[in-house]
mmCIF file of the C-alpha atoms, coordinates in Angstrom:
data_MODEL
# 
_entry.id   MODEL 
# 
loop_
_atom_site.group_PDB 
_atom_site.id 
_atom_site.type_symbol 
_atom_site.label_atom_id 
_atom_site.label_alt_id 
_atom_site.label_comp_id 
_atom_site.label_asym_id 
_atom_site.label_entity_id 
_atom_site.label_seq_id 
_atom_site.pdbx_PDB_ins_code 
_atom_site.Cartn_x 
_atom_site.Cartn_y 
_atom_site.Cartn_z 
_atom_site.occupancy 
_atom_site.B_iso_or_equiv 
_atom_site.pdbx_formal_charge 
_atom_site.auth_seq_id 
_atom_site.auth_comp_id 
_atom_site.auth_asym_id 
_atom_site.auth_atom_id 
_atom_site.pdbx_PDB_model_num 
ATOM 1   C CA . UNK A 1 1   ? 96.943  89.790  94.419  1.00 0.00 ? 1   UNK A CA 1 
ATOM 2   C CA . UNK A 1 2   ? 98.204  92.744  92.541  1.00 0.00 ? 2   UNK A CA 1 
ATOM 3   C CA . UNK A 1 3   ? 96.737  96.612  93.279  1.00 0.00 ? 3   UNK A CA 1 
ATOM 4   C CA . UNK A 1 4   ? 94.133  97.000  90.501  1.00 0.00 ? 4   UNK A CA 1 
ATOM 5   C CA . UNK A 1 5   ? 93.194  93.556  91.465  1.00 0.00 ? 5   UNK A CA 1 
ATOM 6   C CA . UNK A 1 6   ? 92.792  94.667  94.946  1.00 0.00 ? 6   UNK A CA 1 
ATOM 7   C CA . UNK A 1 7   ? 91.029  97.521  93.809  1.00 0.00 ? 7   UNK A CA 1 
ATOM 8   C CA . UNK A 1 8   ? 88.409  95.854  91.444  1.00 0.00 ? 8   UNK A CA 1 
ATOM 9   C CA . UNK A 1 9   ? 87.514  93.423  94.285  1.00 0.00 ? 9   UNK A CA 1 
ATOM 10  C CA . UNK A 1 10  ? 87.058  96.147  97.036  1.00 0.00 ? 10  UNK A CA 1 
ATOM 11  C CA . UNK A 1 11  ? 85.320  98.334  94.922  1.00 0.00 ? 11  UNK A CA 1 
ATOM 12  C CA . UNK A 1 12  ? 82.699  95.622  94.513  1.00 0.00 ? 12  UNK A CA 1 
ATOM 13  C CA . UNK A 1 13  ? 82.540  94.784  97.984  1.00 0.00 ? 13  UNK A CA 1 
ATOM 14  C CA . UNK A 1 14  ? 81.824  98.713  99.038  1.00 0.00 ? 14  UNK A CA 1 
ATOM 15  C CA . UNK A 1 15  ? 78.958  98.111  96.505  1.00 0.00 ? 15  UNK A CA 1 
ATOM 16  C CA . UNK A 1 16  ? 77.238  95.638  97.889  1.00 0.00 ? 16  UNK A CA 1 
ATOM 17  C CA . UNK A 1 17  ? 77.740  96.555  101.551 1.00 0.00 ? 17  UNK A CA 1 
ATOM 18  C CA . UNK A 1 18  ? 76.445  100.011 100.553 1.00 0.00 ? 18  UNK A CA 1 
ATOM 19  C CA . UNK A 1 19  ? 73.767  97.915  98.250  1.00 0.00 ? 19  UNK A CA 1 
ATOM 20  C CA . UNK A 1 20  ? 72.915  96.158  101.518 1.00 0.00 ? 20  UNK A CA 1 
ATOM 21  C CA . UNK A 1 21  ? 72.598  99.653  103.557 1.00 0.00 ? 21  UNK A CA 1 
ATOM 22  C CA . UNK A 1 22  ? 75.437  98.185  106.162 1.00 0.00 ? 22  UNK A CA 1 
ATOM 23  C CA . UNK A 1 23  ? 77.830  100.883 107.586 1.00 0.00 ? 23  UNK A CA 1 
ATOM 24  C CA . UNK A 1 24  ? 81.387  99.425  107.706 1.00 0.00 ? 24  UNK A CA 1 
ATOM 25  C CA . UNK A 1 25  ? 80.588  99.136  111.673 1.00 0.00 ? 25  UNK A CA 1 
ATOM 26  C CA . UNK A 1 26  ? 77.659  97.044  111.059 1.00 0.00 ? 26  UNK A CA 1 
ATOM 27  C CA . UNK A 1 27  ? 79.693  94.743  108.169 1.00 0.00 ? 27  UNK A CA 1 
ATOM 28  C CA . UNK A 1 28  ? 82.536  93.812  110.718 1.00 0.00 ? 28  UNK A CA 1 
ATOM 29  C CA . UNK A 1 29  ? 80.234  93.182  113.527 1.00 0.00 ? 29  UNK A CA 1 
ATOM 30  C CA . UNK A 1 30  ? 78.237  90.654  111.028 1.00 0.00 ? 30  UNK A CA 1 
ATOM 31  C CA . UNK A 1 31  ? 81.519  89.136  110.056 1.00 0.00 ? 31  UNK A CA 1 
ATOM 32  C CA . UNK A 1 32  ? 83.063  88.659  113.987 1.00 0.00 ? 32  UNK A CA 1 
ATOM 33  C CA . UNK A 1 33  ? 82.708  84.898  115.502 1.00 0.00 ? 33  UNK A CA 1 
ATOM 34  C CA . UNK A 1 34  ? 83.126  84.029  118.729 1.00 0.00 ? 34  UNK A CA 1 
ATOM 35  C CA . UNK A 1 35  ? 86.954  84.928  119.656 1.00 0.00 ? 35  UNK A CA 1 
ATOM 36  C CA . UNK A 1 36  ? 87.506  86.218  116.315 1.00 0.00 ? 36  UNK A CA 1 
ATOM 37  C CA . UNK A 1 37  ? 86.380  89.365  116.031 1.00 0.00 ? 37  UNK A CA 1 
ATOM 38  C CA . UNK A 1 38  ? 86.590  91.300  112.241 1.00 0.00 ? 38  UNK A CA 1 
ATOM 39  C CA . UNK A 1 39  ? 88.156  94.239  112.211 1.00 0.00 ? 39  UNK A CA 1 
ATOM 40  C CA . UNK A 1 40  ? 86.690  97.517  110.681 1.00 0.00 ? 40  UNK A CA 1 
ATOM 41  C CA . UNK A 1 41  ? 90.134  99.125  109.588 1.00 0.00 ? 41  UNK A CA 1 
ATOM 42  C CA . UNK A 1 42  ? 90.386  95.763  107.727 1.00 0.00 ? 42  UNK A CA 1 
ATOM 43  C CA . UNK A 1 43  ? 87.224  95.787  106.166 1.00 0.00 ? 43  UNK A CA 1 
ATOM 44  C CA . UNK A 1 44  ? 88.034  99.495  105.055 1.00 0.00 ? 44  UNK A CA 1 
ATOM 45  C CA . UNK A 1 45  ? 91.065  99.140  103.740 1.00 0.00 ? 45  UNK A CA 1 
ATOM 46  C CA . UNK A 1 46  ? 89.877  95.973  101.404 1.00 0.00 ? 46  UNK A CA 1 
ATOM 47  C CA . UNK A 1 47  ? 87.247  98.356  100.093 1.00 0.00 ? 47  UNK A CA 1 
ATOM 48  C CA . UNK A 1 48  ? 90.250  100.805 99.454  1.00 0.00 ? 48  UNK A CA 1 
ATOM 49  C CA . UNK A 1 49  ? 92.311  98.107  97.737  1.00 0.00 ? 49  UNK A CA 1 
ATOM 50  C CA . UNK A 1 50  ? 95.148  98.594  100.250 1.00 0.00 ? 50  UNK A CA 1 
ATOM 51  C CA . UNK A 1 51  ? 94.714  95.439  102.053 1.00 0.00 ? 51  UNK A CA 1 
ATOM 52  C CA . UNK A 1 52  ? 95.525  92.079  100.521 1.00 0.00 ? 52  UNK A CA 1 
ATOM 53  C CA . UNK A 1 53  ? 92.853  89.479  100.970 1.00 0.00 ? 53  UNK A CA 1 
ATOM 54  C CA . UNK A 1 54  ? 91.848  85.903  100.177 1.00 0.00 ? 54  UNK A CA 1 
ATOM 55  C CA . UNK A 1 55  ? 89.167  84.659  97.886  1.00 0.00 ? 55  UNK A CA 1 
ATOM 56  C CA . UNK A 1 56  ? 87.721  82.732  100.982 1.00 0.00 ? 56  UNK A CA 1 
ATOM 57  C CA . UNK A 1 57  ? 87.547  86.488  102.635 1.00 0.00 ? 57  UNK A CA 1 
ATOM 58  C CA . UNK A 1 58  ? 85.879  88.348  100.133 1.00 0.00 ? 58  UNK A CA 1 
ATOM 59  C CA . UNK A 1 59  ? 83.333  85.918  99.586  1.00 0.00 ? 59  UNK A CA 1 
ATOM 60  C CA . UNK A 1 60  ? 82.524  85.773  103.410 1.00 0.00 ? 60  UNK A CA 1 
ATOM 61  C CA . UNK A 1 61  ? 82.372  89.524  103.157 1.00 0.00 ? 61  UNK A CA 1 
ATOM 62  C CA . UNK A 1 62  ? 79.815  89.557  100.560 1.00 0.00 ? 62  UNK A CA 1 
ATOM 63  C CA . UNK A 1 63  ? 77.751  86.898  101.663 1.00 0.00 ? 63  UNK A CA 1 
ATOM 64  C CA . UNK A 1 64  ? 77.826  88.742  104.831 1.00 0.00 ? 64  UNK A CA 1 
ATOM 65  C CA . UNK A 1 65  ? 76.179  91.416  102.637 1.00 0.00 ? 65  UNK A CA 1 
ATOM 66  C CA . UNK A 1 66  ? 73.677  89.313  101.174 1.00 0.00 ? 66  UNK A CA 1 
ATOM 67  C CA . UNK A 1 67  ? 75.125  89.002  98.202  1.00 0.00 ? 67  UNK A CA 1 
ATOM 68  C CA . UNK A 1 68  ? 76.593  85.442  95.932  1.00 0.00 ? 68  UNK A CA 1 
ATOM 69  C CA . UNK A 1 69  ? 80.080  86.393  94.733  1.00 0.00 ? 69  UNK A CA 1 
ATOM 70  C CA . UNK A 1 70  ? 78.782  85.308  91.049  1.00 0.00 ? 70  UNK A CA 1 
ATOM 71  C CA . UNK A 1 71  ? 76.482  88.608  91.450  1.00 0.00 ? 71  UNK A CA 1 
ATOM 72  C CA . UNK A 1 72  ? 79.621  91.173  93.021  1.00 0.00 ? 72  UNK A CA 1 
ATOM 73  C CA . UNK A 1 73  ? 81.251  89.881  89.272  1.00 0.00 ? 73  UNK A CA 1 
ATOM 74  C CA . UNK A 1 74  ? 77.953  90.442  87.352  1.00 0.00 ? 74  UNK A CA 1 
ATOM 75  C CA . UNK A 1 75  ? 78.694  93.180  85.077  1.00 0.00 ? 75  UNK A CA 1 
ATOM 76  C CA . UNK A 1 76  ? 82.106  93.324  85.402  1.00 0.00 ? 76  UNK A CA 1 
ATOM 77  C CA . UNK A 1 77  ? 83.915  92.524  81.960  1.00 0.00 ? 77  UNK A CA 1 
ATOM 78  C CA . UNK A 1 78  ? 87.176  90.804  80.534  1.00 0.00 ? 78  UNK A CA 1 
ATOM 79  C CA . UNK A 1 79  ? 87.899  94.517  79.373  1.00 0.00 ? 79  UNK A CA 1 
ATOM 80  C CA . UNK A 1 80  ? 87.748  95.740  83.061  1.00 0.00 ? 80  UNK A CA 1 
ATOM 81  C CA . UNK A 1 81  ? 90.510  94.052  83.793  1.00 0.00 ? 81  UNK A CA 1 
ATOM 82  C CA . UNK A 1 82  ? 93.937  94.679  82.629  1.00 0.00 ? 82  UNK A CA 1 
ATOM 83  C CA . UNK A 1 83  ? 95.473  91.334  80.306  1.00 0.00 ? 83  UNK A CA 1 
ATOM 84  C CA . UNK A 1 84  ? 97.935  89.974  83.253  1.00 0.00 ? 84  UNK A CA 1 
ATOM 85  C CA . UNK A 1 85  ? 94.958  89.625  85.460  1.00 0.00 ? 85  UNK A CA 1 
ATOM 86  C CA . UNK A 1 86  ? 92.737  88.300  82.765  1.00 0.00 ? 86  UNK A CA 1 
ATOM 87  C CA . UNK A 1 87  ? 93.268  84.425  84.300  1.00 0.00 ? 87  UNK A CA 1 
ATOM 88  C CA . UNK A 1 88  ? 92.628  85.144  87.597  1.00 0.00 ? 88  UNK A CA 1 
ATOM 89  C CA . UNK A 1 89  ? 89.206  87.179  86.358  1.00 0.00 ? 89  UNK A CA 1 
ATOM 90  C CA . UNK A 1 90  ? 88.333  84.073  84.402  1.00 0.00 ? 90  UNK A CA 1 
ATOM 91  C CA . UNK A 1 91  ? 89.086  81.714  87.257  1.00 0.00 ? 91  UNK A CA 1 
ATOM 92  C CA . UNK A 1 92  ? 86.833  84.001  89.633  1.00 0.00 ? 92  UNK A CA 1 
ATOM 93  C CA . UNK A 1 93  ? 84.172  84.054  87.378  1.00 0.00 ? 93  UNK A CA 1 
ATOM 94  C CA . UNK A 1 94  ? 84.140  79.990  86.779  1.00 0.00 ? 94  UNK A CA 1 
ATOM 95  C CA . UNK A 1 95  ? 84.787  79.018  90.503  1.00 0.00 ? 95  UNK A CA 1 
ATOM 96  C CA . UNK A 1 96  ? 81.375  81.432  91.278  1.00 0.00 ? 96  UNK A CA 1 
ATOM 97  C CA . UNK A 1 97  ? 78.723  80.992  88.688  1.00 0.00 ? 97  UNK A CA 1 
ATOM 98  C CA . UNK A 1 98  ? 80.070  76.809  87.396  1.00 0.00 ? 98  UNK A CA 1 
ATOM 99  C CA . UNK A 1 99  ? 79.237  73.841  87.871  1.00 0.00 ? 99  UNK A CA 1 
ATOM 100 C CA . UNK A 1 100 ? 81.250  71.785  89.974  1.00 0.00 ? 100 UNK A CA 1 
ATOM 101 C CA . UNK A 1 101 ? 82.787  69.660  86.975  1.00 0.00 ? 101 UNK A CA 1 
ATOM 102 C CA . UNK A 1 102 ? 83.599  73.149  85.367  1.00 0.00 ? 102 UNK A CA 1 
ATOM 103 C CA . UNK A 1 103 ? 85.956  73.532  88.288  1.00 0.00 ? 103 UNK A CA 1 
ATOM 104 C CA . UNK A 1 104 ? 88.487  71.832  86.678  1.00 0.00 ? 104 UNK A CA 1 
ATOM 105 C CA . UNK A 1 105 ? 88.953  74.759  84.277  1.00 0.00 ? 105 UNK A CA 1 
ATOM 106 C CA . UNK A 1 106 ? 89.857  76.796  86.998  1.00 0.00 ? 106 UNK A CA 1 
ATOM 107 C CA . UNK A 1 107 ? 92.173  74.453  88.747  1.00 0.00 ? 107 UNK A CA 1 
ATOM 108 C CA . UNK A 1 108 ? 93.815  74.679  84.809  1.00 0.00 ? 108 UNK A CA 1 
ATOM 109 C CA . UNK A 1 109 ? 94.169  78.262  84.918  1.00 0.00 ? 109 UNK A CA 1 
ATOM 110 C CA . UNK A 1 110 ? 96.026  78.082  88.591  1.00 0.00 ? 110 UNK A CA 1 
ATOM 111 C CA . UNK A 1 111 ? 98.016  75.572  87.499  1.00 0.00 ? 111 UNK A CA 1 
ATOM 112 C CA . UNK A 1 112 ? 99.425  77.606  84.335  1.00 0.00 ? 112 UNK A CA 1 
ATOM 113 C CA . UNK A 1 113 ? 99.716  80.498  86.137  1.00 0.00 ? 113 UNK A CA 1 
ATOM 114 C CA . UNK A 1 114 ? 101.768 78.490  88.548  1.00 0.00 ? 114 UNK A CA 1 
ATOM 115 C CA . UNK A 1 115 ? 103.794 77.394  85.395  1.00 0.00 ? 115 UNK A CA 1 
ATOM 116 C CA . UNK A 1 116 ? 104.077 80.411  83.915  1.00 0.00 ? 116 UNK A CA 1 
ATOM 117 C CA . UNK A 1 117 ? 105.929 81.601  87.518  1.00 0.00 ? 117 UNK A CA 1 
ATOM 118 C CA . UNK A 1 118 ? 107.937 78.734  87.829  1.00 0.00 ? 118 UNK A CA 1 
ATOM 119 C CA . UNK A 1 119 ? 109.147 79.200  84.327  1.00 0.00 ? 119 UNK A CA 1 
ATOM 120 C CA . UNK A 1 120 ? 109.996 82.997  84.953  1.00 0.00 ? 120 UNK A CA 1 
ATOM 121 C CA . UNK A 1 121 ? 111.869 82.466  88.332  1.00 0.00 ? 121 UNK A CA 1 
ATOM 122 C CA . UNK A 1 122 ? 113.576 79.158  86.190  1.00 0.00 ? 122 UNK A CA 1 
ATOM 123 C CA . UNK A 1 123 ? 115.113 81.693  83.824  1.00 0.00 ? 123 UNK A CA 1 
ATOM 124 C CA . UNK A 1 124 ? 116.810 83.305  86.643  1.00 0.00 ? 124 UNK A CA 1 
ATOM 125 C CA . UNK A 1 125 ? 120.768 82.432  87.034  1.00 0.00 ? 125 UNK A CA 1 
ATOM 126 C CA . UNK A 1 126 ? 120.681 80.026  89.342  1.00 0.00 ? 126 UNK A CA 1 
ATOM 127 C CA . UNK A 1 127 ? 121.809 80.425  92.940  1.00 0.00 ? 127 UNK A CA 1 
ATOM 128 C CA . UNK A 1 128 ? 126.085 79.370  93.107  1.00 0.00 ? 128 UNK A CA 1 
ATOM 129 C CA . UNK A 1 129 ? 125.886 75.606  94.201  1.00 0.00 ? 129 UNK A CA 1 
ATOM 130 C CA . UNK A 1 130 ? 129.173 74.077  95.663  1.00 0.00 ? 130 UNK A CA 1 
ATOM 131 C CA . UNK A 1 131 ? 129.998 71.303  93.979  1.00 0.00 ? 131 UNK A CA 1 
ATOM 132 C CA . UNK A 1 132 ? 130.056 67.694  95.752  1.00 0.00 ? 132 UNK A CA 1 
ATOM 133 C CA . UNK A 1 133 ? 133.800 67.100  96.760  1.00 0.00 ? 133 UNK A CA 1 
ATOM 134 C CA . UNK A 1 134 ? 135.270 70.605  96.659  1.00 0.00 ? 134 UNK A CA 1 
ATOM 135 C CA . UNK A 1 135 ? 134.948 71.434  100.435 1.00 0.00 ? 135 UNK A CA 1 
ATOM 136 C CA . UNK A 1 136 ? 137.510 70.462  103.103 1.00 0.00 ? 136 UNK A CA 1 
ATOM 137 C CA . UNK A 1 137 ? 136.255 67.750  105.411 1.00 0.00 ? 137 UNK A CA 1 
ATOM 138 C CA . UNK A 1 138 ? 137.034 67.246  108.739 1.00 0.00 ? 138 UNK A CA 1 
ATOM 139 C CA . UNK A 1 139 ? 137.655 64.267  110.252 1.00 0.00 ? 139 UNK A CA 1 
ATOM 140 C CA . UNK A 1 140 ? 136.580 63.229  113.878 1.00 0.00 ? 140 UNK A CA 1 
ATOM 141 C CA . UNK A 1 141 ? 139.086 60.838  114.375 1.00 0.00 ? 141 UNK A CA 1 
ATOM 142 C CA . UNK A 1 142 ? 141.598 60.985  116.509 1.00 0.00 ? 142 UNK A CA 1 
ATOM 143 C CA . UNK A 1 143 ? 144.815 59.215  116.717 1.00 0.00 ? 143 UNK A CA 1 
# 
């Protein structure tokens, strides 16, 4: 996840924790489980949009809050976000207000984005291969 993206998605988060009248204190201590404690620096820093986090996380954060992830989006506009994160705002939005069989729109949008990676990293030079017979081989067997 890239800065702004960070950003966007802590902002919200600080909003609805602040929505929910939780200090940061009182959002990590609702987030702990047994042996896994949360930890407040964390939390903060997500909020800051210094700390990378997964889609899984934030969403336990704001339910934690009280709050669906479909409503931390509400409001929030394609022109909010900057064009190379538009597919990841449009996947966000259909994995948390769709239908299940709308999922597979979102599994799309991975998928390209995944495409669109492998094709950049394709047009790379490749790494120098050695070719099949041009190394010396040894030979275990003795006379």
């Amino acid at each position: 996840m890239t800065n702004k993206a960070r950003q966007l998605l802590g902002e919200r988060v600080r909003q609805c924790r602040e929505a929910a009248g939780l200090s940061i204190a009182q959002l990590a201590e609702k987030m702990s489980t047994p042996g896994k404690p949360a930890h407040r620096t964390f939390i903060y820093d997500i909020e800051a949009g210094r700390e990378n986090f997964t889609v899984d996380y934030w969403e336990k954060l704001l339910r934690a809050c009280g709050v669906s992830p479909g409503h931390a989006l509400a409001g929030v506009t394609s022109s909010d976000i900057p064009p190379e994160y538009q597919d990841l705002f449009r996947m966000l939005q259909i994995i948390t207000t769709k239908a299940p069989s709308e999922l597979i729109d979102a599994l799309r949008i991975v998928f390209d984005a995944i495409t669109d990676k492998a094709l950049r990293l394709s047009r790379r030079p490749p790494p120098a291969r050695k070719q099949h017979g041009t190394e010396p081989t040894t030979s275990k067997h003795h006379a």
